[in-house]
N, C-alpha and C positions, 0 to 999 in steps of 0.2 A: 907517363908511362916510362919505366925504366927497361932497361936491359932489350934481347931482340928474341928473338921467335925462330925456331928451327922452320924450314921450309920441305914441304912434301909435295910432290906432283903426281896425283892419279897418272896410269896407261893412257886411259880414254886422253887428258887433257894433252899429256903429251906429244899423245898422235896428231891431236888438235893444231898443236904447238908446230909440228913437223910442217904442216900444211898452207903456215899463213907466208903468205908473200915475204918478200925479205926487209922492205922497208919495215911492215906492219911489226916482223917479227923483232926488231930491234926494240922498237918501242913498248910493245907489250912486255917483253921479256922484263926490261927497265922497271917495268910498273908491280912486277911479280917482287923482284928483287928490294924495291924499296917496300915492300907488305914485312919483309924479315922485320925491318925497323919499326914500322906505324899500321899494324895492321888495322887501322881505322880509318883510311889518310881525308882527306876533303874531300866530297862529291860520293862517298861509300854511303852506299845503302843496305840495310835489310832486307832481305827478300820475305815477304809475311807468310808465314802459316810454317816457315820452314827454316832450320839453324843457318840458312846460308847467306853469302853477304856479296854485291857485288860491286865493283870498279868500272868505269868506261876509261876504253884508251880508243880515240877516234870511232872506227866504227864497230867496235871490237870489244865485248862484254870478258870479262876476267870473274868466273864465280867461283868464291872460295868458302872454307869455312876455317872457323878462329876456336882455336883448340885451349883456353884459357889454361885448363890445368896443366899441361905439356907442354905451355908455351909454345904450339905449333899453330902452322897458316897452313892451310893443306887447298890446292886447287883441286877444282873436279871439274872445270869447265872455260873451255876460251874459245869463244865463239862470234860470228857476226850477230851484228843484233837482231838482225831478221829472223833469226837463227835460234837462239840462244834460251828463248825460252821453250821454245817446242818438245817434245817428247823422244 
């Protein structure tokens, strides 16, 4: 894969973002940031039934979606994992 990907962050995610501890938030923030370059990176999954795709960073789910035409990475969700799939 050549070239990088614009980066979009939903409201929701970002409130999200506001929220996590400061350790956590250095690291996840990191994890968002290298998605411009490799939004595929190692340990990424598809979420089934649905366009979305997700990342672990510790305990801490990152769910985004990969906007191929646009070249965008658009988050809509950073959440604990306890968390993260619920409603």
């Amino acid at each position: 894969m050549t070239g990088s990907y614009s980066l979009r962050i939903r409201k929701s995610a970002e409130k999200e973002l506001r929220m996590l501890p400061e350790k956590d938030l250095k690291r996840v923030a990191s994890r968002i940031v290298d998605l411009v370059v490799n939004p595929r990176p190692a340990g990424y999954r598809e979420l089934s039934g649905q366009d979305l795709c997700r990342i672990r960073q510790g305990n801490y789910r990152i769910v985004y979606v990969i906007d191929e035409v646009h070249r965008r990475v658009e988050i809509a969700k950073v959440r604990h994992r306890k968390d993260v799939y619920r409603t």
